[in-house]
N, CA, C and O atoms as a GROMACS GRO file, in nm:
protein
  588
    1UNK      N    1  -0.030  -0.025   0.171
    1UNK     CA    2   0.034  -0.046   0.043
    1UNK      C    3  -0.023   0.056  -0.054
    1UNK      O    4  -0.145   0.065  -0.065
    2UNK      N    5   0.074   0.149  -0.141
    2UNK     CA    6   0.022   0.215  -0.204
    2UNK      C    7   0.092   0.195  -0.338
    2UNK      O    8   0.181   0.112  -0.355
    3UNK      N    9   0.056   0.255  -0.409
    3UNK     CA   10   0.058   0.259  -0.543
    3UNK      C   11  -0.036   0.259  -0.703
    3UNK      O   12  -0.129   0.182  -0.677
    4UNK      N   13  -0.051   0.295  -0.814
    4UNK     CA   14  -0.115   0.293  -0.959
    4UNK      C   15  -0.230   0.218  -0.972
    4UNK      O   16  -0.217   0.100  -0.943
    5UNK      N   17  -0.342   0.254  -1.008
    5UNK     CA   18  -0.437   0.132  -1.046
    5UNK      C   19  -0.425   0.120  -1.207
    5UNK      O   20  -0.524   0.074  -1.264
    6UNK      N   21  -0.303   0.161  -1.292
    6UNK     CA   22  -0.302   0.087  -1.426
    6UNK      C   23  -0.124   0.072  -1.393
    6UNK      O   24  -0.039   0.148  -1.440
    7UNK      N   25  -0.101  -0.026  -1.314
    7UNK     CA   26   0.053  -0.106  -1.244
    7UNK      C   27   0.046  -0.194  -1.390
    7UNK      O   28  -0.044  -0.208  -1.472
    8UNK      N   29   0.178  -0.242  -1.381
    8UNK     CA   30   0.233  -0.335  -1.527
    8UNK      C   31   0.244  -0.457  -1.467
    8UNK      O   32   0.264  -0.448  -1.346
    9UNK      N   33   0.235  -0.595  -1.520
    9UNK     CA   34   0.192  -0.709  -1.475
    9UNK      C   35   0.300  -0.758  -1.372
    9UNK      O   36   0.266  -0.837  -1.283
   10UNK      N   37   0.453  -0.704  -1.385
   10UNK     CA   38   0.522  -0.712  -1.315
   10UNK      C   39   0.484  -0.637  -1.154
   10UNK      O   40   0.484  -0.709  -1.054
   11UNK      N   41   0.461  -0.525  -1.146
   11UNK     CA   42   0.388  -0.458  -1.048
   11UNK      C   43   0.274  -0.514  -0.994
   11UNK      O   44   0.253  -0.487  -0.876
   12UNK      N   45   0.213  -0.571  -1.038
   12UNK     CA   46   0.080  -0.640  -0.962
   12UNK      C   47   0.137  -0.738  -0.869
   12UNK      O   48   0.115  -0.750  -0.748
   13UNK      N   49   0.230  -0.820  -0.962
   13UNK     CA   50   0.306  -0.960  -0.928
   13UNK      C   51   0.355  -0.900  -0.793
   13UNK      O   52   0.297  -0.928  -0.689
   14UNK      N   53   0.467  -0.814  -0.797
   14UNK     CA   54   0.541  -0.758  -0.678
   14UNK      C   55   0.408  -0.678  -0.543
   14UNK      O   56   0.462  -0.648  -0.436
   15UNK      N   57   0.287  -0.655  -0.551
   15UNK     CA   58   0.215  -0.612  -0.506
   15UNK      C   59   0.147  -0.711  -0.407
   15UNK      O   60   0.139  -0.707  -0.284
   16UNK      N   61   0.092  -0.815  -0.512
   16UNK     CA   62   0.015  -0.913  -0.434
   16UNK      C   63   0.128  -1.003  -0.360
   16UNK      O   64   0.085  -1.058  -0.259
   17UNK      N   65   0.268  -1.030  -0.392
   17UNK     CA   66   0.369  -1.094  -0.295
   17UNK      C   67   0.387  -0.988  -0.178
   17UNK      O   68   0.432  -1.038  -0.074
   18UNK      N   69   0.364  -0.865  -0.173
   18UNK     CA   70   0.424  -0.806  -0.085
   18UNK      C   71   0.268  -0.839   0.034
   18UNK      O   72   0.281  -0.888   0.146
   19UNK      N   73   0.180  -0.813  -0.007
   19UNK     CA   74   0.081  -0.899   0.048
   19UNK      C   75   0.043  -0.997   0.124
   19UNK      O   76   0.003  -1.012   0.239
   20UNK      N   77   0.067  -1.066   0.025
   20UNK     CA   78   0.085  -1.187   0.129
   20UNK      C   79   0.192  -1.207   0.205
   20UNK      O   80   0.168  -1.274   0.306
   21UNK      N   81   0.299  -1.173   0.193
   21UNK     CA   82   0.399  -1.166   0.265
   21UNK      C   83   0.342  -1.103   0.421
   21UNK      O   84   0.341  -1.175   0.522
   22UNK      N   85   0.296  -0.964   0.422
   22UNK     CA   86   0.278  -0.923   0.545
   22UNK      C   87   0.196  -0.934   0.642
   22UNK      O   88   0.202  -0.892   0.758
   23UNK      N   89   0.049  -1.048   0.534
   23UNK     CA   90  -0.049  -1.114   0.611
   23UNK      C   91   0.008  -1.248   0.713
   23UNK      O   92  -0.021  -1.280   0.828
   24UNK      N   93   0.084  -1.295   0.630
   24UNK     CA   94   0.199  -1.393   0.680
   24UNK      C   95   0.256  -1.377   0.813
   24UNK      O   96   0.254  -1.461   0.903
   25UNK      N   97   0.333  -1.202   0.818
   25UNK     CA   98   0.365  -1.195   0.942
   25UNK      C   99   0.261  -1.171   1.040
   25UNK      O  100   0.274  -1.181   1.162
   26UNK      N  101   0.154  -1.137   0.974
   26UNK     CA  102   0.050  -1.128   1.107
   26UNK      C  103   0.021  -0.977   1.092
   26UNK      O  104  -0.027  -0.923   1.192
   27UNK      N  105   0.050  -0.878   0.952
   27UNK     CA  106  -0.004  -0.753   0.980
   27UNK      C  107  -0.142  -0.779   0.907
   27UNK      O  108  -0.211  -0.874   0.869
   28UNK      N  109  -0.144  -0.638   0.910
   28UNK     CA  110  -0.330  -0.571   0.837
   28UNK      C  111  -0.265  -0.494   0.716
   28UNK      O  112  -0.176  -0.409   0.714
   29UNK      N  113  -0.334  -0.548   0.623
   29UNK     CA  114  -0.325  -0.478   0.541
   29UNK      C  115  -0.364  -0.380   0.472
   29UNK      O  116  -0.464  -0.420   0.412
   30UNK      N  117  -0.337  -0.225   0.432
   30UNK     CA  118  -0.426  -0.094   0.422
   30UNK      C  119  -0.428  -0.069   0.286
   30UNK      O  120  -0.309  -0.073   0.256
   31UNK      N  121  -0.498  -0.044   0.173
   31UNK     CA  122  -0.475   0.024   0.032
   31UNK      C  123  -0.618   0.110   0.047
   31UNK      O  124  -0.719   0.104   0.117
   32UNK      N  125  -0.564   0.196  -0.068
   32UNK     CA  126  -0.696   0.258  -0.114
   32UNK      C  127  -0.823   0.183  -0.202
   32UNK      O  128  -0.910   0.240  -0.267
   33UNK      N  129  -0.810   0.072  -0.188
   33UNK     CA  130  -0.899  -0.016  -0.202
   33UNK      C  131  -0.985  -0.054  -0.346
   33UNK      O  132  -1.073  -0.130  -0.385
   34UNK      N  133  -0.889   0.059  -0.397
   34UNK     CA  134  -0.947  -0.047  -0.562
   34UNK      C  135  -0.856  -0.121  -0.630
   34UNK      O  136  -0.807  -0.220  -0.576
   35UNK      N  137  -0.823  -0.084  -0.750
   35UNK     CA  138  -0.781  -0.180  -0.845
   35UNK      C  139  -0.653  -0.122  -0.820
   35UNK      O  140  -0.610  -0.035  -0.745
   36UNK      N  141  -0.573  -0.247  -0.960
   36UNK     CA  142  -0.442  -0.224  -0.989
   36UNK      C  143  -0.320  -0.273  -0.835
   36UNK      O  144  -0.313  -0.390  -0.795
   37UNK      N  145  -0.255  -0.180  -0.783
   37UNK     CA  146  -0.125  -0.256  -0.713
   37UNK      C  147  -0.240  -0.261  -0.569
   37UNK      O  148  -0.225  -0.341  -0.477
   38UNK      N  149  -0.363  -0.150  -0.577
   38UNK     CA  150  -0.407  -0.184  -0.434
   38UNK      C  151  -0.538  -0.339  -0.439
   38UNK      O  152  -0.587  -0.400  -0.343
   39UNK      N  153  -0.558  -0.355  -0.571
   39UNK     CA  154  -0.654  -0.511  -0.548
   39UNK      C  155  -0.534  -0.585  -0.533
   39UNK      O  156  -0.531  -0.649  -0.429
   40UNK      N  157  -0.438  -0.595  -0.603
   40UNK     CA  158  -0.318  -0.754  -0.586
   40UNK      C  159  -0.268  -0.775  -0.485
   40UNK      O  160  -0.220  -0.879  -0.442
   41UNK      N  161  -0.287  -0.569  -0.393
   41UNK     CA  162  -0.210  -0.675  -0.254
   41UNK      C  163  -0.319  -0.680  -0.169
   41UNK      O  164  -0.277  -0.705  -0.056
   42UNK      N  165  -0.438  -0.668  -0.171
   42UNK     CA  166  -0.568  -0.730  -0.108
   42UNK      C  167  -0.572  -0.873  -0.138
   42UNK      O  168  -0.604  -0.961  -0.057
   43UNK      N  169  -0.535  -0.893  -0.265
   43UNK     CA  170  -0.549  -1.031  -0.328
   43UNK      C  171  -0.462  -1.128  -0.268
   43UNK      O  172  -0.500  -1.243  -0.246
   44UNK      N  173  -0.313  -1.075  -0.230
   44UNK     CA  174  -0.227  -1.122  -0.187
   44UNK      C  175  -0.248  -1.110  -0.043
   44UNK      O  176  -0.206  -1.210   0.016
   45UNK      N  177  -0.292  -1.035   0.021
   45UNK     CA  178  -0.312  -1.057   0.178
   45UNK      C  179  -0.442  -1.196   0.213
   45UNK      O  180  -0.441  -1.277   0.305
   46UNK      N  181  -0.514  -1.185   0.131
   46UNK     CA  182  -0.641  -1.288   0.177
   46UNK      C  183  -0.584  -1.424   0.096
   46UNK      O  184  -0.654  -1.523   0.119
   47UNK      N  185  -0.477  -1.446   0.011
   47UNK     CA  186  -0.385  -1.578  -0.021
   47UNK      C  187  -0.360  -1.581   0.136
   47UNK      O  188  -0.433  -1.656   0.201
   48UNK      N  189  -0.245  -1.492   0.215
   48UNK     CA  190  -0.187  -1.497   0.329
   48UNK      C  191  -0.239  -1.541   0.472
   48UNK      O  192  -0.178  -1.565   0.576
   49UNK      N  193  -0.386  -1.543   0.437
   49UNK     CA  194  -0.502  -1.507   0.542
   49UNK      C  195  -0.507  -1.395   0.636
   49UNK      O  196  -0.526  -1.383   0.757
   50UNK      N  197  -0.485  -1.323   0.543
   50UNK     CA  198  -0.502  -1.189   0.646
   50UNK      C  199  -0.622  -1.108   0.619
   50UNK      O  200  -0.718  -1.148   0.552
   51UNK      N  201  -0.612  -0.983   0.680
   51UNK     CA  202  -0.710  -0.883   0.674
   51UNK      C  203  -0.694  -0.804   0.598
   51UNK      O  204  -0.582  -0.821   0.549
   52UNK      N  205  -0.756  -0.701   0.546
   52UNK     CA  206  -0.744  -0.642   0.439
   52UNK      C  207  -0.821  -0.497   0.469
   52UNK      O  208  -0.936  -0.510   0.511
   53UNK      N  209  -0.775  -0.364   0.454
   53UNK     CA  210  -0.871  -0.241   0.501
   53UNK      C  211  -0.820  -0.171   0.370
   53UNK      O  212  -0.706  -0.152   0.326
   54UNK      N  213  -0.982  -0.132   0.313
   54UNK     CA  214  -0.994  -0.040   0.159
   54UNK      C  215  -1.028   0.133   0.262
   54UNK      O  216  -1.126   0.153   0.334
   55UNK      N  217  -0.937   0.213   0.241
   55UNK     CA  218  -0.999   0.372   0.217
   55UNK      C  219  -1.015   0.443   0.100
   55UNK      O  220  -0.945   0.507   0.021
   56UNK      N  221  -1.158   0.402   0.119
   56UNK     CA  222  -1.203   0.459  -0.055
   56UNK      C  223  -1.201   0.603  -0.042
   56UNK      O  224  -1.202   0.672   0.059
   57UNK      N  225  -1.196   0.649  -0.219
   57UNK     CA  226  -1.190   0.791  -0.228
   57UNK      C  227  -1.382   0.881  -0.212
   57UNK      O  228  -1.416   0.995  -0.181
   58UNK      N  229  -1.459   0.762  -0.249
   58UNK     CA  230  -1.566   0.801  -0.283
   58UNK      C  231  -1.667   0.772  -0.147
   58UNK      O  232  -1.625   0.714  -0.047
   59UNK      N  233  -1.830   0.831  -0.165
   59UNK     CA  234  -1.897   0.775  -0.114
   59UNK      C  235  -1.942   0.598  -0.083
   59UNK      O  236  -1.949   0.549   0.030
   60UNK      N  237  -1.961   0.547  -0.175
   60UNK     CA  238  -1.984   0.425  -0.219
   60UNK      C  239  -1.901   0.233  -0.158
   60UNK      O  240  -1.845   0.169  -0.246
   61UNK      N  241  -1.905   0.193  -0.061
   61UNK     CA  242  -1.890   0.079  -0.006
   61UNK      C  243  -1.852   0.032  -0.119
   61UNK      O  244  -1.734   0.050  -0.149
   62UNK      N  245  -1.937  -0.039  -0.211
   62UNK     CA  246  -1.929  -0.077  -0.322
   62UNK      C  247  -1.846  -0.054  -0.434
   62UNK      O  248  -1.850  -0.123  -0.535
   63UNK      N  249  -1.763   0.054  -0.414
   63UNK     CA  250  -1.659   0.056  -0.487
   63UNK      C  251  -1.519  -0.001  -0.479
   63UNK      O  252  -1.428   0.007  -0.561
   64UNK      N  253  -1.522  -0.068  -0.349
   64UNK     CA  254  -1.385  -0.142  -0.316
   64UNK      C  255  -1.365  -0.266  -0.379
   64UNK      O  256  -1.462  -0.341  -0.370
   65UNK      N  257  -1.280  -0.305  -0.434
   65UNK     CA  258  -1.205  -0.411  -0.473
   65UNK      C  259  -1.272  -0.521  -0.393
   65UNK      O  260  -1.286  -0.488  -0.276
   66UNK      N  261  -1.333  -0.686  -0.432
   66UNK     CA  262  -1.354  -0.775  -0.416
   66UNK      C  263  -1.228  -0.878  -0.309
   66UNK      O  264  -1.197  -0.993  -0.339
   67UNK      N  265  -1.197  -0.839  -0.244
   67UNK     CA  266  -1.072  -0.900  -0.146
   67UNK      C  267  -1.052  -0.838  -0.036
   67UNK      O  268  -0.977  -0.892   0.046
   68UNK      N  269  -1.143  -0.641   0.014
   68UNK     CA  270  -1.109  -0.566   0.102
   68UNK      C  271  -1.217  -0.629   0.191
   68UNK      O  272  -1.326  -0.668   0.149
   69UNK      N  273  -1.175  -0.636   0.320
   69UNK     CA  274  -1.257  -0.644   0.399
   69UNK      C  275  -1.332  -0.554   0.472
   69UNK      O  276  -1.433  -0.593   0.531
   70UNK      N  277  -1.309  -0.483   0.475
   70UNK     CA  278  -1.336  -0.349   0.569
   70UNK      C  279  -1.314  -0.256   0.473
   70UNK      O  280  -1.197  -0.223   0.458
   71UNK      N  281  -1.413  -0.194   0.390
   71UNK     CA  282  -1.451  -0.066   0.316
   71UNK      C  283  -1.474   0.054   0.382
   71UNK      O  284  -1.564   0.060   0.465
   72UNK      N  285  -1.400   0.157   0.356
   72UNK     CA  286  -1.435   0.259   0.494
   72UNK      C  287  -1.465   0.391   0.366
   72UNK      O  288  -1.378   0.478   0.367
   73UNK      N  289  -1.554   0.407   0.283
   73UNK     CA  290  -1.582   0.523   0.217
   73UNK      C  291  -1.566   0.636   0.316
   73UNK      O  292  -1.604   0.639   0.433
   74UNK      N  293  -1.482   0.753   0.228
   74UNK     CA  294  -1.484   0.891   0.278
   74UNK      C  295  -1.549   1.023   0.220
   74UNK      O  296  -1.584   1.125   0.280
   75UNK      N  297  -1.556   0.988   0.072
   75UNK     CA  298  -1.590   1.055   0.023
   75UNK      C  299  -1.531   1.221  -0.001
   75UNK      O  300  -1.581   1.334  -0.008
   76UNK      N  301  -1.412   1.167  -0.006
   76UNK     CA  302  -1.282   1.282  -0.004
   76UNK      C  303  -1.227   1.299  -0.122
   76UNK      O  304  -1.176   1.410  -0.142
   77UNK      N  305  -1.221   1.196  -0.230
   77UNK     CA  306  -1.168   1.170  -0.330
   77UNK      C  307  -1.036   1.167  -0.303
   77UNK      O  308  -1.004   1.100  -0.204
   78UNK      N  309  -0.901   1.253  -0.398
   78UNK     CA  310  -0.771   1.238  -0.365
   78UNK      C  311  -0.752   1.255  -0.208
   78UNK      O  312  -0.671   1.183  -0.149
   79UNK      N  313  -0.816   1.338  -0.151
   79UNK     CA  314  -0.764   1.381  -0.036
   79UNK      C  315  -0.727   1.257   0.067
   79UNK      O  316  -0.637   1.247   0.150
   80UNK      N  317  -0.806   1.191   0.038
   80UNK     CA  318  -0.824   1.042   0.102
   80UNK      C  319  -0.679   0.977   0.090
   80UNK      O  320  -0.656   0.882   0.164
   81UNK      N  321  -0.571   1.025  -0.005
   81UNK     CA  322  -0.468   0.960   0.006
   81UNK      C  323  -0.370   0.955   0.150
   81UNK      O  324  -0.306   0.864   0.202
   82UNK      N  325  -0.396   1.118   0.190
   82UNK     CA  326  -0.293   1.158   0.337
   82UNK      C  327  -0.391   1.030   0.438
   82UNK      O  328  -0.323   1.008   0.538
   83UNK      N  329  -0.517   0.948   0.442
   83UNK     CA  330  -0.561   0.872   0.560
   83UNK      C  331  -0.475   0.788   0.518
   83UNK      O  332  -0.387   0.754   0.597
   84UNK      N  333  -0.475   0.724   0.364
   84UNK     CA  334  -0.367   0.578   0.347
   84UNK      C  335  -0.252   0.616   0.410
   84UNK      O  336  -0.229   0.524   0.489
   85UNK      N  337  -0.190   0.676   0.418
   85UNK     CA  338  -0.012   0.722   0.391
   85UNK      C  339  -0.020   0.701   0.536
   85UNK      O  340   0.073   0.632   0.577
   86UNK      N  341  -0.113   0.746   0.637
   86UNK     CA  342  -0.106   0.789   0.787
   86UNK      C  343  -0.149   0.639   0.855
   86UNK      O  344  -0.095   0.619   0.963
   87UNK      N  345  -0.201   0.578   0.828
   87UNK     CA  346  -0.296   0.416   0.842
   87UNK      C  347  -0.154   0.323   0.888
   87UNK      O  348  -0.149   0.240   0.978
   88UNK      N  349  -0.082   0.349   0.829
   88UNK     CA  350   0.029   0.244   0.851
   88UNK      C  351   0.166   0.299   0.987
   88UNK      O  352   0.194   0.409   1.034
   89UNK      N  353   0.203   0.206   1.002
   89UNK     CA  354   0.358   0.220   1.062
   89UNK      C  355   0.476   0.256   0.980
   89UNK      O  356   0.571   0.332   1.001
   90UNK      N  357   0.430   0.149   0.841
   90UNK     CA  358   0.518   0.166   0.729
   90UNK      C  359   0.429   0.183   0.625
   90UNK      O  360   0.306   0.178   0.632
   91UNK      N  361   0.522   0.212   0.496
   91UNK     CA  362   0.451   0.201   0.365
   91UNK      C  363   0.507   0.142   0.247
   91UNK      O  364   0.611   0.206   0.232
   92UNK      N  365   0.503   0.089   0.188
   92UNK     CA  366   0.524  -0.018   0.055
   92UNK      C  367   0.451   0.060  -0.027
   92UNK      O  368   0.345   0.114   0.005
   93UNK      N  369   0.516   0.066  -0.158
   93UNK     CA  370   0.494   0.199  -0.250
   93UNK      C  371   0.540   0.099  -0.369
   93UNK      O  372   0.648   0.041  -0.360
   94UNK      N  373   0.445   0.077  -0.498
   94UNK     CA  374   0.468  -0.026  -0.566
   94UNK      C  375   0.433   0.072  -0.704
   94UNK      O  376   0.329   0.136  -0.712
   95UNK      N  377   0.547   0.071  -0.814
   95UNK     CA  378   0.505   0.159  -0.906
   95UNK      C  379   0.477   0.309  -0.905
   95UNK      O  380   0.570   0.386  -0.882
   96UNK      N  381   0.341   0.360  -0.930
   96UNK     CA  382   0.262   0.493  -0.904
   96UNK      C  383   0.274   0.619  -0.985
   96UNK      O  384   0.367   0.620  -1.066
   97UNK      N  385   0.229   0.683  -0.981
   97UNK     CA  386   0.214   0.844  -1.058
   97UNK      C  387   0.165   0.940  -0.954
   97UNK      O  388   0.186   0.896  -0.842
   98UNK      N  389   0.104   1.059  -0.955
   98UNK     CA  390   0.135   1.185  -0.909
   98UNK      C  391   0.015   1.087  -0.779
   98UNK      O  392   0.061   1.121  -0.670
   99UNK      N  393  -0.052   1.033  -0.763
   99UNK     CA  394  -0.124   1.007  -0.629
   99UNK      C  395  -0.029   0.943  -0.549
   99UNK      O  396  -0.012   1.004  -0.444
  100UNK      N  397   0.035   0.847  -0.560
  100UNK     CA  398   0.137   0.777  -0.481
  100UNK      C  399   0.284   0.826  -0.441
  100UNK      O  400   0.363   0.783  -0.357
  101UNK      N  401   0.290   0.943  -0.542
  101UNK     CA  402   0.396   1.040  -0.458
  101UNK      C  403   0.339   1.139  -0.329
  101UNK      O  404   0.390   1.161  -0.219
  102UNK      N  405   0.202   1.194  -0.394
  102UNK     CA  406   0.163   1.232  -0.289
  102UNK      C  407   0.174   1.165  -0.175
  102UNK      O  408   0.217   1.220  -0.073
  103UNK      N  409   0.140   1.050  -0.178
  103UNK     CA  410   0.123   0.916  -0.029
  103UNK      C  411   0.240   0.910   0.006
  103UNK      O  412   0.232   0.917   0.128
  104UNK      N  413   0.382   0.900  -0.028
  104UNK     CA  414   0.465   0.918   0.003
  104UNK      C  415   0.509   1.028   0.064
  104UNK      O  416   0.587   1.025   0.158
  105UNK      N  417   0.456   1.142   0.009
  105UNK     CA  418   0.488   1.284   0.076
  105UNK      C  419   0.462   1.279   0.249
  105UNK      O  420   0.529   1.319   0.344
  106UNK      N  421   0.309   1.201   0.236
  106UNK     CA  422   0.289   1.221   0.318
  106UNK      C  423   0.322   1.132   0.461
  106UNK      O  424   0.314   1.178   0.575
  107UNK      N  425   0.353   1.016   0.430
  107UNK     CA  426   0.446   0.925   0.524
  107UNK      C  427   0.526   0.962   0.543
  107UNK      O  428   0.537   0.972   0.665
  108UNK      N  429   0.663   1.023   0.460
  108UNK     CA  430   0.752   1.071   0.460
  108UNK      C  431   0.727   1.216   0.554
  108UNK      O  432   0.761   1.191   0.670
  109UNK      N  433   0.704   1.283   0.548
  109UNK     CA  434   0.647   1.406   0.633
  109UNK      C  435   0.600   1.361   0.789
  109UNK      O  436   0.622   1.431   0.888
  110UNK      N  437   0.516   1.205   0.792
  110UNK     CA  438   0.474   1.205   0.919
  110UNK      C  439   0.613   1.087   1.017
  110UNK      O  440   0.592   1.024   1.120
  111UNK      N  441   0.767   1.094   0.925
  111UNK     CA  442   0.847   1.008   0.995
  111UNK      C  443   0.819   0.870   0.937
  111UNK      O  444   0.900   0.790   0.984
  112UNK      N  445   0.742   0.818   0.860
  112UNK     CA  446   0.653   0.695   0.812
  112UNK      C  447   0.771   0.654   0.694
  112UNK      O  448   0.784   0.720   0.591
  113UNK      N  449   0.886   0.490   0.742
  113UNK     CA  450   0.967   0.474   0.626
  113UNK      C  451   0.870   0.413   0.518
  113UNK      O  452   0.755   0.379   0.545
  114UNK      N  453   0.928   0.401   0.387
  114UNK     CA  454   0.870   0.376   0.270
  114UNK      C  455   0.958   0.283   0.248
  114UNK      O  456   1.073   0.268   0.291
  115UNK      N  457   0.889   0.215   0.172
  115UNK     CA  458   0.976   0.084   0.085
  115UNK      C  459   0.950   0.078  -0.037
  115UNK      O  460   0.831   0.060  -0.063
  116UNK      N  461   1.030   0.090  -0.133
  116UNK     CA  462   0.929   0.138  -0.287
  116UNK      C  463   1.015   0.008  -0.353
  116UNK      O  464   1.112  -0.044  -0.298
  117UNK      N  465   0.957  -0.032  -0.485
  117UNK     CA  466   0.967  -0.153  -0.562
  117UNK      C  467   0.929  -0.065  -0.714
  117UNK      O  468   0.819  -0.023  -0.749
  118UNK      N  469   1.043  -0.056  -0.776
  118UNK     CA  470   1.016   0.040  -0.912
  118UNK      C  471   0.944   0.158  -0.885
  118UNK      O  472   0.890   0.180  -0.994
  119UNK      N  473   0.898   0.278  -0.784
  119UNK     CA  474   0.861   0.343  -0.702
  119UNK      C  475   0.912   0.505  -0.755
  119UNK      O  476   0.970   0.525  -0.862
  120UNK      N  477   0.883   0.591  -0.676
  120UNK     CA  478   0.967   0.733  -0.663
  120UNK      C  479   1.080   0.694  -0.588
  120UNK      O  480   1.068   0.602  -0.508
  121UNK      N  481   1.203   0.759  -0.605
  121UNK     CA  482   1.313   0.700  -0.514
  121UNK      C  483   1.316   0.846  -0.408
  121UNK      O  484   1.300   0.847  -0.286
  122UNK      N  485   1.337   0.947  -0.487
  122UNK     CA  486   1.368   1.101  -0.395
  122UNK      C  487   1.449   1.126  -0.319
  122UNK      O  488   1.431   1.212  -0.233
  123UNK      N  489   1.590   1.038  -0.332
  123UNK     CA  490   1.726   1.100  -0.268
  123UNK      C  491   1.727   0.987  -0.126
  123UNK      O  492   1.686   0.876  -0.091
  124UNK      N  493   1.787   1.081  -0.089
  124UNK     CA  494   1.840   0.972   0.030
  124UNK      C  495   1.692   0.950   0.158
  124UNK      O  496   1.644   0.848   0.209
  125UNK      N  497   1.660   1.086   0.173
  125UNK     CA  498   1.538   1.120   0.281
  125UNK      C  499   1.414   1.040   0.230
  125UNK      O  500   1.324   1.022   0.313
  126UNK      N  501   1.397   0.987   0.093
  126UNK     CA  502   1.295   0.930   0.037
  126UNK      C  503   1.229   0.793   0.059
  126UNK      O  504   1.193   0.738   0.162
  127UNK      N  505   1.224   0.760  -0.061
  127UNK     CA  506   1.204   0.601  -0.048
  127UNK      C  507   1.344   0.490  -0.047
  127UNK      O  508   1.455   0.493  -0.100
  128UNK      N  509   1.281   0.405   0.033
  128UNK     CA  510   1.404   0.276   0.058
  128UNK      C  511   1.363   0.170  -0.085
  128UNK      O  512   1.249   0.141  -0.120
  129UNK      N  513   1.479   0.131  -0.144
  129UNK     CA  514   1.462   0.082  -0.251
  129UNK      C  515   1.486  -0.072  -0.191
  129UNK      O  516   1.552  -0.112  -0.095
  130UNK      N  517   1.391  -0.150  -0.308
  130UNK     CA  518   1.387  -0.308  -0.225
  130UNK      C  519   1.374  -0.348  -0.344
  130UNK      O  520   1.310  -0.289  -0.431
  131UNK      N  521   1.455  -0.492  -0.359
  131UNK     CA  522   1.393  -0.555  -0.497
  131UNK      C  523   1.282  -0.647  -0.517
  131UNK      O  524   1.259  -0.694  -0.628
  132UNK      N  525   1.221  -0.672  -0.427
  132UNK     CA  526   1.080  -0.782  -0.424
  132UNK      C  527   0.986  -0.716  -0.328
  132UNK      O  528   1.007  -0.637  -0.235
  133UNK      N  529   0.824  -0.797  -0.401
  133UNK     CA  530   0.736  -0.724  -0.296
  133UNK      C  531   0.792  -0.805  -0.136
  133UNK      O  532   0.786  -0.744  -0.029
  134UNK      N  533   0.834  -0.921  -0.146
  134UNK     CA  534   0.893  -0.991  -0.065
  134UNK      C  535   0.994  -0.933   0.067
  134UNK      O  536   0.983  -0.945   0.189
  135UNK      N  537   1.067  -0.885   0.004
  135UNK     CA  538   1.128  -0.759   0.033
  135UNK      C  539   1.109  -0.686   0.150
  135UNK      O  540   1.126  -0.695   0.272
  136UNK      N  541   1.062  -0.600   0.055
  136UNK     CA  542   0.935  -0.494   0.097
  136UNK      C  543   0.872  -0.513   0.188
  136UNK      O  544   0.870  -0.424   0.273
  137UNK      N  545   0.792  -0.639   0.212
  137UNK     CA  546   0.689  -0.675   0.286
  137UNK      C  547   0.810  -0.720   0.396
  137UNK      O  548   0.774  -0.701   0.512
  138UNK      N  549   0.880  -0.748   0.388
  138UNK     CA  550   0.977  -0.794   0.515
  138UNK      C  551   1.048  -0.657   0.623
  138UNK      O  552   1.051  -0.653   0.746
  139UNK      N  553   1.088  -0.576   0.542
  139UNK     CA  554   1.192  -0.440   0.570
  139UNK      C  555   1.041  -0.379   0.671
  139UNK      O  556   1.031  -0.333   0.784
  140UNK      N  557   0.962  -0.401   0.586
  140UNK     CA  558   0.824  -0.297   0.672
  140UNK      C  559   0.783  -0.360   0.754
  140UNK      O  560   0.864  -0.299   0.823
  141UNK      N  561   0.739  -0.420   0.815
  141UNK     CA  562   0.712  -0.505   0.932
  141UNK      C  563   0.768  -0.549   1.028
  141UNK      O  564   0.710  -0.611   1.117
  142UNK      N  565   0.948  -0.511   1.023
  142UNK     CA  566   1.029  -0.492   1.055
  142UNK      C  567   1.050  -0.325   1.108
  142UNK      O  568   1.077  -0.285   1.220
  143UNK      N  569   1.035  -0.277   1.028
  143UNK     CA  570   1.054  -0.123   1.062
  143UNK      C  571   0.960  -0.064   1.098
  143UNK      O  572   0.965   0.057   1.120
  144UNK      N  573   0.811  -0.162   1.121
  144UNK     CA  574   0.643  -0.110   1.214
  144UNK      C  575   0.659  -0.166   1.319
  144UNK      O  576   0.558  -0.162   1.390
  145UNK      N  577   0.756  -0.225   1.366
  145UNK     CA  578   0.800  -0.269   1.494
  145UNK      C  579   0.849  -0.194   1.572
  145UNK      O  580   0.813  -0.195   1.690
  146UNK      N  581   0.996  -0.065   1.502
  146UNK     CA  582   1.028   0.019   1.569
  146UNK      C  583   0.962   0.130   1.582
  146UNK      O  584   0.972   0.213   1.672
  147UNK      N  585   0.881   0.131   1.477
  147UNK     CA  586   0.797   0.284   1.455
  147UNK      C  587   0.687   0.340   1.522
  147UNK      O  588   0.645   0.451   1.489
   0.00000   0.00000   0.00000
């Protein structure tokens, strides 16, 4: 799940449902592991009882969001976004600015569909537009089945 760590309360909302939603079906859930759309859907996966995996940008364990289970510091900073984007089957793209297009670039580049919720859209080759994290969390887990 990618997306903004200053998301609008609506965005969190759609973040942590998409969350729990996919802990629900029985996936893992991946963010870059801090705040904003990537704590709500940590927040929302451990509602779901699921698992939860932070790839931080920094050195530091300790910088992940209170809900990740598995902190994997890289100490890459942005670069660390192409491991999120690549981590998944699918990607759920909630909100975002110039880091979460990048993440998209890069799913998108590796064949990886996107599901975006108020998102980058980028034409037809882009993101799949969904109206709930609900949604979202359904279309992708669905489409990490074929992928």
């Amino acid at each position: 799940m990618i997306g903004a760590s200053n998301a609008s309360a609506e965005q969190l909302d759609a973040a942590r449902a998409a969350g729990r939603r996919l802990a629900e079906l029985g996936a893992v859930v991946v963010t870059g592991g801090r705040g904003g759309v990537m704590e709500a859907a940590c927040r929302g996966a451990k509602e779901g009882g699921g698992l939860t995996i932070g790839i931080l940008p920094g050195s530091d364990r300790s910088d992940a969001n209170e809900f990740v289970d598995i902190a994997l510091p890289t100490g890459l900073g942005e670069m660390r976004n192409a491991l999120v984007a690549r981590a998944g089957q699918a990607v759920v793209a909630v909100g975002g600015a110039w880091g979460t297009l990048a993440e998209i670039a890069f799913a998108r580049a590796a064949g990886t569909p996107v599901f975006g919720i108020g998102s980058w859209e980028l034409g037809e080759d882009g993101v799949i537009v969904v109206a709930s994290g609900e949604e979202a969390a359904e279309r992708a887990f669905e489409a990490a089945g074929r992928h």
